[in-house]
N, C-alpha and C positions, 0 to 999 in steps of 0.2 A: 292678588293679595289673599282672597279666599284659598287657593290651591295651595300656596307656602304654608299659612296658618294651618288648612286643610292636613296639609304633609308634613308637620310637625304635631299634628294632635295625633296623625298615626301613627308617627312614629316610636313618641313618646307609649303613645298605650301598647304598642308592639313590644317593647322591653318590657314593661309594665306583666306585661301576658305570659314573656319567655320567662323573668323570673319567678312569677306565679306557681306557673307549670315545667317546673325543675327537671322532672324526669323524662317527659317528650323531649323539652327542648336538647337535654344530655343524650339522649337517643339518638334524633334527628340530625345533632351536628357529628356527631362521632361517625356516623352512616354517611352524611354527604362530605366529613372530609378524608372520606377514604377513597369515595366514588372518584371526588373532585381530585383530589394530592394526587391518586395516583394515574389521572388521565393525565396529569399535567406534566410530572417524571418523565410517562414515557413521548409524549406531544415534543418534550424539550428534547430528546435522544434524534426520536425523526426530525427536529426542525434544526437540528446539527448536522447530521450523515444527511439527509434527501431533500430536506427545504433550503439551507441557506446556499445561495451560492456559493461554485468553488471561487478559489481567490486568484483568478485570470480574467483577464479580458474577455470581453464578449463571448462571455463560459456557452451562451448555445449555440454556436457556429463550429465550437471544435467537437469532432468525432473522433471515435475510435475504429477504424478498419482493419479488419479480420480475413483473415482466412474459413469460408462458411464449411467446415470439417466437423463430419457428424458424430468423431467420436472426442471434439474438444471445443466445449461452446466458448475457449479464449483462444484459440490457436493463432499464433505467429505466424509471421511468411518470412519468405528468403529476400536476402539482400537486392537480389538481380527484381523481384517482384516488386521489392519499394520501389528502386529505381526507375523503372518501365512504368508504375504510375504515376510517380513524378515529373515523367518527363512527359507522360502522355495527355493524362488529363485535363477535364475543362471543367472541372465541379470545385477545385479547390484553391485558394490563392497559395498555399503552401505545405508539406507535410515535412514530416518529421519522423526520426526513429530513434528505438530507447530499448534495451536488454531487458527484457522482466526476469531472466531464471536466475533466481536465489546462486547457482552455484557458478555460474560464470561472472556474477558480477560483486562476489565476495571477495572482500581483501582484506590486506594486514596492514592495521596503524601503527606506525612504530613511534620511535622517538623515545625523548626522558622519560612519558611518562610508561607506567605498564602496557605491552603493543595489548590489540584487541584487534578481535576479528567483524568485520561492522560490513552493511548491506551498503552497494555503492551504487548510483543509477547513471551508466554508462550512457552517452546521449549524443546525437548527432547536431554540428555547429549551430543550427536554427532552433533547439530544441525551444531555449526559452525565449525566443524570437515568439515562434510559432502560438505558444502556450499564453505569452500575452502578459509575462510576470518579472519582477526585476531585484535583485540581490537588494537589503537594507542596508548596504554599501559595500564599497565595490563595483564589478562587472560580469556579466556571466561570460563566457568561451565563448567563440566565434568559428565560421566555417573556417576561418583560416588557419588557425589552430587543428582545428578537428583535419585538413586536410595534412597540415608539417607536422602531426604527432604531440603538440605541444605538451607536456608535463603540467597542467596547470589545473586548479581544483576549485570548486566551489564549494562551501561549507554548508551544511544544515545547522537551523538555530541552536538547535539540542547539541551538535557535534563539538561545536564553535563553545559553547555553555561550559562543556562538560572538561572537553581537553586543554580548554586556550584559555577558561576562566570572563568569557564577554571580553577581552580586551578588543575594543578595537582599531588596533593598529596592527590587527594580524597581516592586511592587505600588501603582500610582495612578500609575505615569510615563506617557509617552508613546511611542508609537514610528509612524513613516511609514510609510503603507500607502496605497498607489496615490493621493502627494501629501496624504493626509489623515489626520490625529493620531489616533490610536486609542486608549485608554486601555489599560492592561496590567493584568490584574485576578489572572494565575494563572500557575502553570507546569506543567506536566504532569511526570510523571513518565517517566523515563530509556526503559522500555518500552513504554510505550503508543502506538503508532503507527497509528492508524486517520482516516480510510480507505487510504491509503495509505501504504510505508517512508518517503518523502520529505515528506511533510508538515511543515511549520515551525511554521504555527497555525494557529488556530482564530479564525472569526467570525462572529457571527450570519448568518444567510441573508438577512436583507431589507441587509444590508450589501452588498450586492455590487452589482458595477456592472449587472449585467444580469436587477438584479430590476424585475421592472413593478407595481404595486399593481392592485387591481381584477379588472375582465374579462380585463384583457388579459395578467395572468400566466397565464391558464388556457389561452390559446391553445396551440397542438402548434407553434405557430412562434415563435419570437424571436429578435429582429435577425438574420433570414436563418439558423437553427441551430435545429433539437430543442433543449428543453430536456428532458433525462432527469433525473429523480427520484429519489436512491436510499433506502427503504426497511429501515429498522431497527427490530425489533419484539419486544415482551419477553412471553412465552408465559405464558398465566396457568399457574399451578399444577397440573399433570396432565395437563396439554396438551401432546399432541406435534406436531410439524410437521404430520404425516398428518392429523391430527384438524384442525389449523386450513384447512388447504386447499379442504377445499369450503365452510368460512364465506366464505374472501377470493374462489374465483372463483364464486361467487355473488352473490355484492356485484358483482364487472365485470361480469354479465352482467347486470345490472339497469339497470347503469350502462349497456352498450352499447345495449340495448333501449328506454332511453329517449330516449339520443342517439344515432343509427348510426353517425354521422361522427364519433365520439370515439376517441382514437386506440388505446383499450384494445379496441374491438372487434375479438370475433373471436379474442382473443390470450390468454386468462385472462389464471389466474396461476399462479408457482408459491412455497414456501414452504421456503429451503434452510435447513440450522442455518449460522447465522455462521460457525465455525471452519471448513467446509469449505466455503465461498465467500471466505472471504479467501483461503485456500492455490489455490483453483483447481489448473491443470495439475499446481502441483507436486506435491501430491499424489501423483498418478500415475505423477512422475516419480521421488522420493523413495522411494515403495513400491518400483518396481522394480530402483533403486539397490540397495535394503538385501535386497530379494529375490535380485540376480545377487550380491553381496558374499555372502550368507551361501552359495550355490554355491563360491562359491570356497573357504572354510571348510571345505565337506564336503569337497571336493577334497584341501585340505591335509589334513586326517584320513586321510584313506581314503591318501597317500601316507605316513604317521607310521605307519597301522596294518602297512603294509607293512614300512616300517622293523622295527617291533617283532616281526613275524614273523619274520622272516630271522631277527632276532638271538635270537629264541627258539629257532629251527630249531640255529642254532649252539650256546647255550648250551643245550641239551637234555641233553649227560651232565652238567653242572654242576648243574640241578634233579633229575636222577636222583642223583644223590650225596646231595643235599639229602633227597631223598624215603625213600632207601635208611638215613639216618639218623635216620630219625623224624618229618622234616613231614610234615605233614595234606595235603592236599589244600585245602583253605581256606588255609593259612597260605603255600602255594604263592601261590594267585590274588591273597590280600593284597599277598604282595611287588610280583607285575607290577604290580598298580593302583597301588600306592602309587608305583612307579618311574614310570607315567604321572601322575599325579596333579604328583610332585613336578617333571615336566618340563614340565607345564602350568602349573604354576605359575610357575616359571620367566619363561616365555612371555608370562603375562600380564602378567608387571611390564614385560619389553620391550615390550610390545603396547601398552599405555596410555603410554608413551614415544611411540612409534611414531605411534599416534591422535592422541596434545595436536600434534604438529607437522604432520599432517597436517589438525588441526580450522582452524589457523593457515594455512593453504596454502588449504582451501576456504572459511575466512571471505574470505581478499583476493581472490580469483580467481572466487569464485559467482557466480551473478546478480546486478544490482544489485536486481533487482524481486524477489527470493525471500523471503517475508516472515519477520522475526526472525531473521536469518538470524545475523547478529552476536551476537545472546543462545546463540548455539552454546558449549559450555561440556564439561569432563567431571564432571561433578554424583553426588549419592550415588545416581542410578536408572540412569547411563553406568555407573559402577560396579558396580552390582550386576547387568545385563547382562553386564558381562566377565566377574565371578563366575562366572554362570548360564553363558555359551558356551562359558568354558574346561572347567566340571566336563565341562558336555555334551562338549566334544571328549576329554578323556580317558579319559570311557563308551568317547565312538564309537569312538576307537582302540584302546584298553587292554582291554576285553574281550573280544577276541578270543584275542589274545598269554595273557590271562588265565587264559581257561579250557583252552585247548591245552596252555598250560604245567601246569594242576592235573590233565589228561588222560594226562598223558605218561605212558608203560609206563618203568619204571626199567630192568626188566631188559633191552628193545632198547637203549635206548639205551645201557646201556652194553658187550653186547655189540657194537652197530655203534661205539661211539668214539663216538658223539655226532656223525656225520656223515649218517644217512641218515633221522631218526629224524623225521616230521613232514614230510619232504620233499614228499610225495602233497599230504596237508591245506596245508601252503603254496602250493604251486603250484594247487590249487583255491583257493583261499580270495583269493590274488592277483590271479589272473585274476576272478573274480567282483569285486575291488575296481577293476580297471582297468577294466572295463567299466563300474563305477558313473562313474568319475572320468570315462572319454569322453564315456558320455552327458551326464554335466553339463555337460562343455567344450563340447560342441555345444551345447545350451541355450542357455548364453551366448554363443557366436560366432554362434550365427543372431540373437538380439538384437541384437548389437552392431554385425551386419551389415545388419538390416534400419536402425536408427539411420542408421550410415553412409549407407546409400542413402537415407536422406532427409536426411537433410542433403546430399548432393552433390545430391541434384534441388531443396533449395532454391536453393543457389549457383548450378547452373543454371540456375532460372527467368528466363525472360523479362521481364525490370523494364519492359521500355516506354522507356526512357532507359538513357543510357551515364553506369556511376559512376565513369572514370575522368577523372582531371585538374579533379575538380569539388570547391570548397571553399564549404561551406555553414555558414550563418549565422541568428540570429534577432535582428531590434533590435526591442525594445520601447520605444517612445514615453512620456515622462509622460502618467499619465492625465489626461483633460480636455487635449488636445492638438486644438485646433479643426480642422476637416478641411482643409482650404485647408492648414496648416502643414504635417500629413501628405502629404497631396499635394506638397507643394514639399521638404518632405525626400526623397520619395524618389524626384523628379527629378533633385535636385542629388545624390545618392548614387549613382544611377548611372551621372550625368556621371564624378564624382568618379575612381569603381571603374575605369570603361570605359576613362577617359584613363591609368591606369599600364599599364608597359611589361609587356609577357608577358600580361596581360588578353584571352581573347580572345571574351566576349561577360556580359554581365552580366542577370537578372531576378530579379523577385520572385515567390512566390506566397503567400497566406494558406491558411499552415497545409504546412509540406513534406508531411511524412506527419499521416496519420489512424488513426492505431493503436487507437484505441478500441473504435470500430464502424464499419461502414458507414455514414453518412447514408440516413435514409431520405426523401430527399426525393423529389416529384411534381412531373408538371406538368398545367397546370389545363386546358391546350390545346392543340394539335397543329393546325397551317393544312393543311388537305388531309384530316383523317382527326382518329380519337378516340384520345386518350393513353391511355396503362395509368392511372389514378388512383391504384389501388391505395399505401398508402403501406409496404405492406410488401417491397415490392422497395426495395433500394440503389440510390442515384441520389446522384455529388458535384455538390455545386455548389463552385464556387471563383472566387476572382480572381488573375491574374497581371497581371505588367505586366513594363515590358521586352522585352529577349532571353529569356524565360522558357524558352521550346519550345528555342530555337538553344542556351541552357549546361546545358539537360538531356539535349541532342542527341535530342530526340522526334521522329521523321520524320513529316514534313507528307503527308497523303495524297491530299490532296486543297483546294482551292484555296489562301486564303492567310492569312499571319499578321496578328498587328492592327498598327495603324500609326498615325502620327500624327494622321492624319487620323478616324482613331474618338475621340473626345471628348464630352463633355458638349453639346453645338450637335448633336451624328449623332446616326442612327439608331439603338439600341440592337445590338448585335450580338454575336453569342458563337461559341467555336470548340465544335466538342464532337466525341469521342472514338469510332472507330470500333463500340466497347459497344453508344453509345445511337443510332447510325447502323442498328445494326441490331434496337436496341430498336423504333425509332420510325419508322422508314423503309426496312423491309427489301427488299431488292430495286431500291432506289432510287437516285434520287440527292440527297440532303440539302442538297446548297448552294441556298442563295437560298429554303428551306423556313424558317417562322416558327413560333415556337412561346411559351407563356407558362408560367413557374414560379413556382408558391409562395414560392420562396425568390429568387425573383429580385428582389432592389433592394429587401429587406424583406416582397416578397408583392404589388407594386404589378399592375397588369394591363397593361404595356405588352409587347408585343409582342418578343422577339428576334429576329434573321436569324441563320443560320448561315452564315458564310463561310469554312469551313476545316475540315476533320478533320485527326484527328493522330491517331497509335498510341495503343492504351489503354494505361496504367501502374499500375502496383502500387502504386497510392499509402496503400493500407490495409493494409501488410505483404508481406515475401516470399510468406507460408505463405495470403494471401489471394488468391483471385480479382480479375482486376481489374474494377471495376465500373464501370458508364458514367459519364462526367464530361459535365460542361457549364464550359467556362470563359469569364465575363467578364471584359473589361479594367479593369482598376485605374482609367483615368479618366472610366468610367459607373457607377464601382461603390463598391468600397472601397478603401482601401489595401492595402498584405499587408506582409504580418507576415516569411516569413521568405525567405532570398535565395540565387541560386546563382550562382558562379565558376566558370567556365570558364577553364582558364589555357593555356598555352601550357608550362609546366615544373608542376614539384612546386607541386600547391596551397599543403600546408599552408605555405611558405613567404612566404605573403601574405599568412597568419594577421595579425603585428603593421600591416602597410601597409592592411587593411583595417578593422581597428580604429580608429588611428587618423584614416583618412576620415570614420568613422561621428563620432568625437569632435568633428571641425573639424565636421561639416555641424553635429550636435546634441549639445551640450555632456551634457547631462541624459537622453541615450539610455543603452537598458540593453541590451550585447551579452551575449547566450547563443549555446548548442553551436557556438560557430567552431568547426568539425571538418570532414574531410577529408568528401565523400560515400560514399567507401569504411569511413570510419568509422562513418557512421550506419547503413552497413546491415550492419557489422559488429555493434554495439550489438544488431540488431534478432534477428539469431541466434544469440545472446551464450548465452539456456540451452540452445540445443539443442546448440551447438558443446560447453557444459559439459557436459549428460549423456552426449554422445554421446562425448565424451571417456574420461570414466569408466568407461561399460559398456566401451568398447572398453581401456581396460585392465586391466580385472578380467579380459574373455575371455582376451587376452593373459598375463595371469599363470595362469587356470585354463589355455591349451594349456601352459606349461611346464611346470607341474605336472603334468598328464596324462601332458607326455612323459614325465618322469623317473619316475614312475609303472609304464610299460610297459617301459621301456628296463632298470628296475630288476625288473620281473617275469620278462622275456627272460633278462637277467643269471643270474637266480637261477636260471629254469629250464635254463639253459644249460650251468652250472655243475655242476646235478643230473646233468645226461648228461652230462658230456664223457667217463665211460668208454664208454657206448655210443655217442658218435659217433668214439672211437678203433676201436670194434670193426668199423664200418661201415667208416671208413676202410682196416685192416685187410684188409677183407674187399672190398675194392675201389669204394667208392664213392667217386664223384666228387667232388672240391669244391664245386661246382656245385649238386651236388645238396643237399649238406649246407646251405649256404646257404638256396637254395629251402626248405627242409625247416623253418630256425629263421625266416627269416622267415613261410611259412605261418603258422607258431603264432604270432607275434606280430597277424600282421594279422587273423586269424580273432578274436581278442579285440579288436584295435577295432573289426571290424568290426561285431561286435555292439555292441559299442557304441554305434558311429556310427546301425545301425536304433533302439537304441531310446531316441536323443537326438535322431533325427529325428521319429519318433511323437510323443514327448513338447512336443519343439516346436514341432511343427505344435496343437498344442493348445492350450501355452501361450502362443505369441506373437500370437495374441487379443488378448492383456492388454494389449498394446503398441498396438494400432491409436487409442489416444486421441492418440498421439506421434510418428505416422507422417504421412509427406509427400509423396506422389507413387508411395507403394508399397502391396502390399498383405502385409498379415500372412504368407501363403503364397506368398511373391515365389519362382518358382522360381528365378533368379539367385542369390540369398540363399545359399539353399539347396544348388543344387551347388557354391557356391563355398564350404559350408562344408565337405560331404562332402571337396570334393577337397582341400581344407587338409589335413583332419585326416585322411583316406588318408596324405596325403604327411608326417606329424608319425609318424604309428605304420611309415611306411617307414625315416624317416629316423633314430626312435627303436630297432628293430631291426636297421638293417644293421650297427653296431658289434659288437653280440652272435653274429650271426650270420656275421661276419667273423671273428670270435675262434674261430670254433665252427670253421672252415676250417682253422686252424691249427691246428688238437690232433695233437701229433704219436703216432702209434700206438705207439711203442714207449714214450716216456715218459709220456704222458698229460699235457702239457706244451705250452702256448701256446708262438709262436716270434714274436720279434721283442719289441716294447716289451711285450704282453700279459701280463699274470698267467702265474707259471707253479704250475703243481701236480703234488706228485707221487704219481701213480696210475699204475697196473701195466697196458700196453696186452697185445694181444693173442700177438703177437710176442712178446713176453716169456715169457707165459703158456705158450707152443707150446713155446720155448726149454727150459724147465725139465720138461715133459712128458718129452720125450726123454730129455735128459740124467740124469732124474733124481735130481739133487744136492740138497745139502742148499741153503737159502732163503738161508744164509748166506753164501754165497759171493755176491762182488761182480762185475759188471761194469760195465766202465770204456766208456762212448762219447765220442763226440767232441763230443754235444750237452751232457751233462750224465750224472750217479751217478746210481744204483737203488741204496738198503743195505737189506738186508731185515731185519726186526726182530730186535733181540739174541733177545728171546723163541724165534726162526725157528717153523719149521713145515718137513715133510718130507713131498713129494709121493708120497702114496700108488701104485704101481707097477699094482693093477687098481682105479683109476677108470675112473668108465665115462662122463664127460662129456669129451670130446673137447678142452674150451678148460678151464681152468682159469685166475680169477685170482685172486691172493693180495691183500687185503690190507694194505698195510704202514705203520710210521707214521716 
């Protein structure tokens, strides 16, 4: 009964206290619900993408198995290698296979409504056997299907939403898929998005258009492209990843030794858990979001513990009264905690305010490739995190304040008035808290700094082409579109494009960027010398047609571009890129050198010329090397797929005039990404511009905090002395010096700081190098540029203080101008009343301001034997 009454008198007198004390309490909550909100924001993002289970069955038994290829940490395998693990092994009860490349598994929606081109995820009969997951009605595909070819389609929720309006009775309808009728058998459910966020549906694998039956699927080449493999496999019972690894590369190395030339040789394998090969990078990046946000968190603590000091220091004859009447010592430390407790409390209700609009802001704004990102939510385990962080921040801050206050001697404090009383232990205890806060600040500003420098040396990097003034496009043709038609569309499309006004060069090429992986393709022979064979080095092969090179602005380095006169009747001929100039002919000169690929025209054995170099281009991403190219012209070769504008004024405004060309040439063509080139390669460092965003304003909010941290430790210690820097004053010290004197003390506390936030993060930003781009973890630019910030934050956080400390006038012990003033008995005074020997009572009148000395007075003893005396007074 005592402890409820007990915890209802504190609690009462804890509101009692926050209203009291308006402007701590405004302080302290606005600080922890920023700490708080925005631990919990990004806490809800990771317990979306990495904590919550995927939505399969027994999600830790399935893996993902790879091909271990050191220049592709997702590389696919070959069909003949699924199957020889399937049939061989003894680590799994079942695997699975599924198409990841964006371009083999693209198609075309037709039907009434407008067709669209939508991400499809091709899958072998067991797929969602394997996977553990089941349509929200309906059925998924079956080997049996997957074996007879079956035409039949499972829907994505989104798909099913968008085109079919939720009816469901879609199950046995039809729907267009690359010109041909699919049957619709299921619908997936709202969360399930695998292999990839964009997936629309699902369809058997021997359905696609680039499946071959026989020998000739097991080939490493098809129509001119790898076909990569992906790998899904459900662990038998007690089996971990580890334990299956040497079953699966075992099995390749049987395989490679009985075939060399198979394209697993050489490469194993490796064996990851599913959930952390879907999330990939993010991961990494995720982790150290919620890593630098929870810094920021101890930051805001360690400046609230500050808070609660000071105002401890202050109320100290207020607990001496308390203590002098009978509380405990326990019933003391109850009160402070309870008064943190109830202010964290507080907080948290703002803070999860704070987080829902902030989960809102990083749903529309994140990545679009970040997976699940939209299932971001504040759920009952969001919640019981902010539970968990806030208790923890009212520990970290309130036990200090706590036991200082359960510490307190009653009898100084009320002989001093409760002004001097804890003064020592604040000022240590402060200073040991601003040193923690800078170290952290550095922590995060070397992060956030190293981030930055890579992202500006990606923006830097050298593309190979100019993105400016260029409007980029992709038409997709109906499938079964005879080549001759293709060919003649995209003559007359360039006619078309070329002749509007502001136009000033038009191409195409198959395939803009290659973001997947590298190609690894080879060539079979080299005229003059022997090729690398090797098919583990990156080699593009591509087609362009047009002004291709002129609207990417790729400088020609050597002889010439292709031209009319290259056609089906000529010699075979190709441009290829300064990479493989010096892959393949180092030291040389390449033009008029012949050479034959694998992937050239299917894998035939005719001969190319090289008549042209051009600059290499990053066509595999910013953050990629660019790797050697080979390009042939679109009419020896193939069509191409997507297209580049060079204009004369603002692309995007040729958006609608370019559309409409594409319509008159072919009614039944399908336009995608019309977007700016500066947009695509915006797109393309879309997470890095996001996380880099965010560390960099977490660090930003941890240097403010930091400041007001230090500025408020100065203050306080400032405040402690202003009689003794009236004495100094007094006794002739300079302003100058007094200044010197308070800044010294503040910088000597960041400065330690600043060392052991640079130790610290020289160790911790390791973690960072999976994120980094042209930098290295211990970038010394980084580095003193974080030193000199935060020199310049703790100069600029004590010159106020120290400015104030100037002004202490000696005789009143009183700031002059807009500063605080206080009244304390300076030296001057003290010497005044020695001589004179009068009573305290007596007033004197300046022109700055009154001295009254206590009704109580006091009477200067006549043989004292300290020379200065001071009184004093209230």
């Amino acid at each position: 009964m005592f402890g409820l009454h007990g915890l209802k008198q504190d609690l009462r007198y804890s509101f009692r206290t926050m209203v009291k004390s308006s402007g701590f309490t405004a302080v302290a909550l606005l600080t922890l619900v920023l700490g708080i909100g925005a631990t919990t924001a990004i806490f809800s993002v990771v317990n979306a993408v990495l904590l919550r289970p995927l939505p399969f069955r027994d999600v830790n038994r399935l893996v993902h198995v790879l091909a271990n290829d050191p220049h592709d940490a997702r590389a696919g395998v070959s069909y003949r290698t699924f199957e020889t693990w399937r049939s061989q092994n003894r680590s799994f009860d079942e695997m699975t296979v599924y198409y990841r490349n964006s371009g083999w598994s693209r198609v075309t929606i037709g039907g009434t409504v407008e067709p669209e081109s939508v991400q499809a995820g091709f899958a072998s009969g067991n797929f969602f056997e394997v996977l553990g997951v089941a349509p929200i009605f309906g059925r998924a595909f079956d080997e049996t299907e997957e074996r007879h070819r079956e035409p039949v389609a499972v829907l994505s929720n989104s798909l099913w939403a968008r085109r079919l309006g939720r009816d469901r009775n879609v199950v046995g309808k039809t729907i267009e898929v690359d010109g041909r009728a699919f049957t619709i058998i299921g619908v997936m459910p709202k969360e399930f998005q695998f292999p990839a966020r964009d997936t629309q549906l699902w369809l058997p694998i021997t359905t696609n258009r680039y499946w071959l039956e026989g020998p000739q699927r097991d080939n490493i080449h098809m129509r001119g492209n790898y076909m990569r493999w992906n790998v899904v496999a459900r662990l038998r019972p007690d089996t971990t990843p580890e334990m299956a690894l040497p079953d699966i590369t075992a099995i390749a190395r049987r395989l490679s030794a009985k075939d060399p030339d198979w394209n697993m040789g050489g490469l194993g394998a490796k064996v990851v858990p599913l959930s952390v090969e879907i999330t990939g990078n993010a991961r990494l990046a995720l982790l150290v979001l919620l890593g630098a946000v929870s810094l920021v968190l101890a930051i805001a603590c360690s400046n609230v513990a500050n808070l609660m000091l000071a105002r401890s220091a202050v109320r100290s004859r207020e607990l001496a009264i308390r203590t002098a009447l009978g509380a405990t010592q326990s019933r003391i430390i109850r009160q402070v905690l309870t008064e943190s407790l109830v202010l964290v409390s507080i907080s948290a209700c703002f803070a999860v305010l704070l987080a829902a609009a902030a989960i809102r802001l990083l749903v529309r704004f994140g990545p679009p490739d970040l997976p699940r990102l939209e299932e971001t939510q504040i759920d009952a385990r969001v919640l019981c995190f902010t539970l968990g962080v806030s208790i923890f921040a009212a520990l970290l801050f309130g036990i200090l304040p706590a036991v200082r206050a359960g510490r307190n001697d009653p009898n100084s404090s009320l002989k001093s008035g409760g002004r001097t009383v804890a003064a020592g232990f604040r000022i240590r205890t402060g200073g040991v808290l601003v040193i923690s806060e800078f170290a952290l600040a550095v922590v995060l500003l070397a992060g956030a700094g190293l981030l930055i420098r890579s992202w500006l040396a990606v923006e830097a990097a050298d593309l190979g082409f100019r993105a400016d003034h260029v409007l980029t496009m992709r038409v997709r043709l109906p499938d079964g579109t005879p080549m001759s038609r293709q060919i003649g569309f995209q003559d007359d499309l360039i006619g078309r494009v070329r002749a509007m006004p502001g136009v000033r060069f038009v191409g195409g090429v198959r395939g803009l960027f290659e973001l997947d992986r590298p190609p690894l393709n080879s060539l079979r022979a080299v005229e003059g010398g022997t090729p690398e064979l090797d098919t583990g080095r990156p080699l593009t092969w591509t087609t362009v047609s047009g002004e291709y090179f002129q609207a990417m602005s790729v400088p020609l380095l050597a002889g010439r571009f292709f031209s009319d006169a290259d056609n089906a009747n000529s010699p075979l001929v190709a441009i290829i890129d300064e990479g493989m100039a010096r892959r393949y002919w180092p030291n040389e000169n390449p033009l008029g050198r012949r050479f034959k690929g694998q992937d050239a025209r299917g894998g035939n054995d005719d001969w190319l010329t090289v008549v042209g170099v051009v600059k290499s281009t990053r066509r595999q991403g910013l953050e990629q090397e660019a790797t050697p190219h080979v390009y042939e012209w679109s009419r020896q070769a193939d069509p191409t797929t997507d297209w580049v504008i060079r204009t004369s004024g603002e692309p995007a405004r040729f958006a609608n005039l370019v559309r409409s060309a594409v319509r008159e040439t072919e009614p039944h063509a399908i336009v995608a990404n019309l977007m700016t080139m500066k947009k695509q390669i915006e797109l393309q460092t879309f997470a890095r511009r996001f996380q880099t965003w965010l560390l960099g304003l977490f660090a930003a909010l941890a240097m403010l905090l930091s400041t007001v941290g230090i500025y408020g430790v100065i203050s306080y210690i400032t405040a402690q002395r202003t009689q003794e820097i009236g004495v100094r004053i007094a006794l002739g010290a300079q302003r100058a010096s007094i200044l010197t004197m308070i800044l010294r003390q503040g910088l000597f506390l960041g400065s330690i700081g600043l060392i052991v936030g640079l130790v610290a993060s020289l160790m911790l930003t390791r973690l960072l190098s999976g994120l980094l781009f042209g930098v290295t973890p211990t970038d010394p630019i980084t580095f003193t540029a974080v030193a000199a910030i935060l020199l310049g934050v703790a100069t600029g956080a004590n010159f106020a203080p120290a400015v104030r400390a100037t002004r202490i006038d000696p005789v009143t012990g009183a700031t002059s101008g807009r500063f605080q003033r206080r009244s304390l008995q300076g030296l001057s005074m003290c010497c005044l009343l020695r001589r004179s020997r009068v009573p305290i009572r007596q007033r004197w009148h300046r022109s700055r301001g009154e001295l009254h000395s206590a009704n109580r007075g006091a009477v200067l003893s006549r043989g004292a034997c300290s020379p200065i005396i001071c009184l004093t007074v209230s």
